[in-house]
N, C-alpha and C positions, 0 to 999 in steps of 0.2 A: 389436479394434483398428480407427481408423480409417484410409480410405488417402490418403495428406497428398493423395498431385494430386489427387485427386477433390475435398477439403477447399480446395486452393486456389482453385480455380473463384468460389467464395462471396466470395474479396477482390480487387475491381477493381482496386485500387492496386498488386496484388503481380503485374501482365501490365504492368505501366510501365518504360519506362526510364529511369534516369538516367546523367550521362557519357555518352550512347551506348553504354550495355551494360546488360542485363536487371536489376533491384534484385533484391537477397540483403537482406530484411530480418532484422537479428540486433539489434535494438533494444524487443523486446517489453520489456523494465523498464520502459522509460522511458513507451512507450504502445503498447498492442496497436492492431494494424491494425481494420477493423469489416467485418463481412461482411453483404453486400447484405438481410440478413434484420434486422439491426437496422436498419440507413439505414430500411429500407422501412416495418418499424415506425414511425419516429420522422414519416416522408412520410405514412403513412397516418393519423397521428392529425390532423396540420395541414390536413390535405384533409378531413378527414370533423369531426372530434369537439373543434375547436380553441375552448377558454373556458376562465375561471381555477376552479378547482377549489375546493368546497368554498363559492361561492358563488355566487346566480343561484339561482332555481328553472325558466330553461328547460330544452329540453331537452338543447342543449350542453352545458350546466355540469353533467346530472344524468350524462352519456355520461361526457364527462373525467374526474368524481370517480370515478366506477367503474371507468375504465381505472385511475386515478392507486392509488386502493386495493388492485386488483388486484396490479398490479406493484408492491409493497408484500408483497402476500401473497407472491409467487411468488419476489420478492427474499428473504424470509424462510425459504421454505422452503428454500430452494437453500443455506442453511447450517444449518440446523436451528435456526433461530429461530423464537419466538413474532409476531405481528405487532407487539403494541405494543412491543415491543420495537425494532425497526428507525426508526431517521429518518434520513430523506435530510440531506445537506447539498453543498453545492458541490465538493465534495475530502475523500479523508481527513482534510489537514493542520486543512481545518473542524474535522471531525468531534473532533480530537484537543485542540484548541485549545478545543470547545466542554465539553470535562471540567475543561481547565484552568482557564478562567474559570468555573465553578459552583463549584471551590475560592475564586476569588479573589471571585466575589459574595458567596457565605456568606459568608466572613471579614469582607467592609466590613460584612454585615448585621449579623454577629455583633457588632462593638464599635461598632454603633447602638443595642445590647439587642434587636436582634428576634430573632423565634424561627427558628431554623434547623437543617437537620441536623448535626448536633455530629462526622458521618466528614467533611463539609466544609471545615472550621474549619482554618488549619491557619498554623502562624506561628513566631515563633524557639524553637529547641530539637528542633523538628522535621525530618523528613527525605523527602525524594524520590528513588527510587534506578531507574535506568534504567543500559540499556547503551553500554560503548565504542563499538558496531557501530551505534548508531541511525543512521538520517538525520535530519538537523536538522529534519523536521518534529516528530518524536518527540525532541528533545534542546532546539531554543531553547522553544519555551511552558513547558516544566518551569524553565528557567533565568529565565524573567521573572516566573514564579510565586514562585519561589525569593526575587529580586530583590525582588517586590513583600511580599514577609510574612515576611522574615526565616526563611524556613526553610532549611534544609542539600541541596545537589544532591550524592547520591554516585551511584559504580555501578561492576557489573562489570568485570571486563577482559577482556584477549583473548589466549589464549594464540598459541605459533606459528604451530600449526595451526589458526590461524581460528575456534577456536572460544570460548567463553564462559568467564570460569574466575570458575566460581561461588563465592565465596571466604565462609567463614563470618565471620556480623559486618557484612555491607555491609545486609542489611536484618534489625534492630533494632529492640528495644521504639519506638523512639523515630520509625519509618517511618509514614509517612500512605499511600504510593502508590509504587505500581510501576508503570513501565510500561516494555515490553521489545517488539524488533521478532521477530515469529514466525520470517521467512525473510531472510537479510540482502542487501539489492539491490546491494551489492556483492563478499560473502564466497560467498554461495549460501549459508550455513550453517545450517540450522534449529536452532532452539535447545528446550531442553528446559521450552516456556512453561509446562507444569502443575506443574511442578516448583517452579515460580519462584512461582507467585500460589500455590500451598500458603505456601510460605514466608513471602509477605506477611499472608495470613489467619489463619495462625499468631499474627504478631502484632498481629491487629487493623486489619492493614491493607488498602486496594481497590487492584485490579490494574488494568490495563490492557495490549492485546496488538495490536500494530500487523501486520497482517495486508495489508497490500500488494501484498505480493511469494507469497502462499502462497494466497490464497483463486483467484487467477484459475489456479492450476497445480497444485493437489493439493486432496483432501477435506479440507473443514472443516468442523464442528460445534462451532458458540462456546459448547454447553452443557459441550460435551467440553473446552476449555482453561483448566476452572477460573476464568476472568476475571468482571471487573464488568462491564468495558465493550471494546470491539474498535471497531476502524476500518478502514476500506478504500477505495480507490477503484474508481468505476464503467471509466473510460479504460483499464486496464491490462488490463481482463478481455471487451474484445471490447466493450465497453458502450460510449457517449455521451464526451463529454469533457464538466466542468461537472456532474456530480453525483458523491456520495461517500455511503457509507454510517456511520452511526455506529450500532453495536449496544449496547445496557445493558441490565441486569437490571430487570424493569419498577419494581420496588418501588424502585431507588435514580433513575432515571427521572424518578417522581414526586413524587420530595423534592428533585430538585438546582433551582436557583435558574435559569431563562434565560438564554443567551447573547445572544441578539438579543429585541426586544420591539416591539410593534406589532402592527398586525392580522390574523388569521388564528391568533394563537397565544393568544388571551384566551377567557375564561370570561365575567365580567362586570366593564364598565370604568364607573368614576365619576369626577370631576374630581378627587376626592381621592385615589383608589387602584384598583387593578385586582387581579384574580382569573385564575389562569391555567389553558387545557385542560390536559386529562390529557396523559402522552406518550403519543405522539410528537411531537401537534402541538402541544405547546406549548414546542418546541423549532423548528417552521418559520413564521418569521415571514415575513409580505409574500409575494406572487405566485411558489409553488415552479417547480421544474425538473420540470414533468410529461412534456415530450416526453420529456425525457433519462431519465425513471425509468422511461418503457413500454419505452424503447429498453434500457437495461439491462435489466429486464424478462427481453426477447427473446434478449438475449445469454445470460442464465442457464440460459434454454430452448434453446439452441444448444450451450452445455457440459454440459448436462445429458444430451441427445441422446446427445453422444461419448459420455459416461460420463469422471467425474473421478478416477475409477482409469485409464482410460486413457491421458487426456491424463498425468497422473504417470509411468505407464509409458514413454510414448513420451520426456515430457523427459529419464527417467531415464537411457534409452538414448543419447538425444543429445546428453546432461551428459558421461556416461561415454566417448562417441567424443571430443567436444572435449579432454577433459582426456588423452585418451590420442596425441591427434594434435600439444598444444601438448608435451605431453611429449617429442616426436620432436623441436621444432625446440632447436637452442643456442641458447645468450642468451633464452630465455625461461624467465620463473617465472611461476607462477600465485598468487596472494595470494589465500588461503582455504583449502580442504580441497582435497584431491588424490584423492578419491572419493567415490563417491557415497553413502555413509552420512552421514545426516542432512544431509544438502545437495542443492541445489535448485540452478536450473538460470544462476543469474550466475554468470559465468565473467568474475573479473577478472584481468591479467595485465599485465606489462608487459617489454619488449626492452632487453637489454642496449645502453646509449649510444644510444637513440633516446625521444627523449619520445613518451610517449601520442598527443599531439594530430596529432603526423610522424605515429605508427602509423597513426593514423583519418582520416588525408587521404590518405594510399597507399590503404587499401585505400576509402574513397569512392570516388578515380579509379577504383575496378571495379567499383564498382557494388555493396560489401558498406556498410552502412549499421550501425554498430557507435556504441559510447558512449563517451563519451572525457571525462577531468573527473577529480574529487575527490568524485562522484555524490552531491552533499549529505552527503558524509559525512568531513567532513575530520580528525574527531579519529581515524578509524580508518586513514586513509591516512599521518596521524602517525604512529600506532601503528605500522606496517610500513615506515615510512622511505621511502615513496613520494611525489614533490609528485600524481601521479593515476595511474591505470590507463587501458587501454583495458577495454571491454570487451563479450561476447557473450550476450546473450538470446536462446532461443530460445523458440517457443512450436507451436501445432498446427499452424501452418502452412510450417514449417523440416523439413529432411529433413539426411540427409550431407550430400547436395553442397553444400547450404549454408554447413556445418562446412569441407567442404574449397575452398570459393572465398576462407572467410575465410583460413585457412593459404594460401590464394597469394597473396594481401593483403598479409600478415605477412613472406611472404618475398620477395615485393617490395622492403616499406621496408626489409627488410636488405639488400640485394640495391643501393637506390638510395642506404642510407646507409652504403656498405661502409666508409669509408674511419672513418669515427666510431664502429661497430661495432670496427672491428680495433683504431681509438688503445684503444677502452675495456676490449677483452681484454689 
């Protein structure tokens, strides 16, 4: 195991004050902090090695392509990926967006008469099934997919207890795609993803597995979650902000249609028609995010270092104090699972007669920095009859005290909103 204060040294930002009093970050969902070894990364390639990759035959452009490829390899191995397997794109929400639209290119291609992959094709009678728990990255592109071809949006629901209720019948002879979030960014809840893309393959249908919240905080190997395709972003996991990973199986890869088009991602172009690279790269159009992919890169070599059994262990531990500590106060519930089997480390919650937004500006004024919203996920905050949560991410860099500045935080706003607390008991 590693030992956090020695691990904190590495993030400048977290020796900072804000309010005049020391930062408690508990915001890792939203974007992990970066440690002086990605920065330095990302500063060392603009100093030495800075040209656009993939073309130029100097010797800058020969140095960047080979960093760019490398972090590529190094990205891939860090989940147990192939390399052509792996394309960069700016954000998960890209990365997810760019499966939707290869559904909706086939399909225009397809009632043009041209020739296409036929698992693409996909229009009324058909079906898309995803969960209550998504975040609207993983929820609106399936809905405009939906919208644009006449096919049917179902999914899942969500029991009490936060978790998934896999109901027989929601995917159907009649399903094209699944796509289901691994770890929920605001339940904590991991859900049982192999479980689910069996069920879609069963009936002929491609998975997909929103990995967000689970690649930068426990082991992942995308061979292992039975899926087509996975997404992730670089910002959550120590990495750059501005790049995102999208995984797929090489073979469906090189039959889906282009999301972006333009240079860098062609074979051979005519005034009448063009030809496109193999993937990955004929899925990165125009001048990539090469610093941001050394800088992830480096990050993966920094989680790897801990060891991603460990980082799991230590959240597991610091899942389990928060949720034993919110348990202590009155007037507070937690919305999600109330321990730590199959759940992961969001912790959302919310105080009797005090909104969210009250909660996370008490505890700001002390310097704990927490998440406060409907966390893009508003049909699950329906689901629970909450307008949002506050809530607590923690990551490598969080210890207790952390856990217990936020509970003085919390008891603060009850504390300043006594009188609204007691009309609501």
């Amino acid at each position: 195991m590693f030992d956090v204060n020695e691990l904190r040294a590495d993030f400048p930002i977290l020796s900072r004050s804000v309010r005049g009093v020391p930062l408690v970050y508990l915001d890792s969902g939203a974007t992990s902090q970066k440690p002086t070894q990605v920065l330095d990364a990302e500063r060392h390639f603009y100093e030495n090695s800075n040209a656009v990759v993939h073309r130029g035959a100097h010797a800058l452009a020969e140095e960047a392509t080979d960093a760019y490829e490398r972090a590529r390899q190094t990205i891939a191995s860090f989940v147990g990926a192939h390399v052509d397997e792996v394309v960069f794109t700016k954000n998960a929400t890209e990365g997810i967006n760019l499966v939707a639209y290869a559904f909706s290119n086939a399909t225009d291609k397809a009632r043009q008469g041209l020739d296409v992959d036929q698992r693409f094709v996909i229009g009324p009678g058909d079906s898309i099934v995803v969960t209550e728990m998504e975040h609207h990255a993983n929820l609106v592109p399936w809905q405009e997919l939906c919208a644009k071809t006449g096919a049917h949006l179902r999914w899942f629901g969500i029991t009490e207890e936060g978790r998934l209720n896999i109901e027989p019948g929601v995917i159907d002879s009649t399903t094209k795609f699944v796509s289901v979030v691994h770890q929920s960014n605001l339940l904590g809840t991991i859900n049982p993803v192999r479980e689910i893309m069996d069920m879609a393959h069963a009936v002929g249908a491609l998975g997909m597995v929103d990995l967000c919240q689970s690649v930068p905080h426990m082991p992942v190997n995308v061979h292992e979650l039975g899926a087509d395709f996975a997404s992730w972003s670089g910002h959550k996991m120590l990495g750059p902000t501005g790049i995102g990973i999208l995984w797929g199986r090489a073979e469906l890869l090189n039959v889906m249609p282009p999301f972006l088009t333009g240079g860098s991602m062609i074979e051979m172009v005519h005034m009448e028609q063009s030809t496109y690279a193999p993937a990955p790269q004929r899925f990165e159009a125009g001048v990539p995010m090469v610093a941001q992919a050394i800088g992830l890169a480096r990050a993966c070599e920094y989680l790897t270092d801990l060891g991603m059994e460990n980082v799991f262990q230590h959240e597991q531990e610091l899942t389990a104090y928060t949720l034993a500590e919110l348990g202590k106060l009155p007037g507070v519930r937690v919305i999600g699972p109330l321990d730590t089997h199959d759940r992961g480390s969001a912790v959302s919650f919310v105080v009797d007669g005090i909104h969210p937004h009250d909660v996370g500006h008490l505890m700001d004024s002390m310097g704990v920095a927490v998440r406060v919203g409907h966390h893009c996920c508003w049909p699950t905050c329906r689901r629970f009859d909450v307008p949002a949560t506050t809530r607590i991410t923690t990551y490598i860099y969080n210890d207790k005290s952390d856990i217990d500045q936020a509970i003085a935080g919390i008891k603060s706003a009850q504390e300043f909103f006594g009188a609204t607390v007691a009309v609501s008991a």
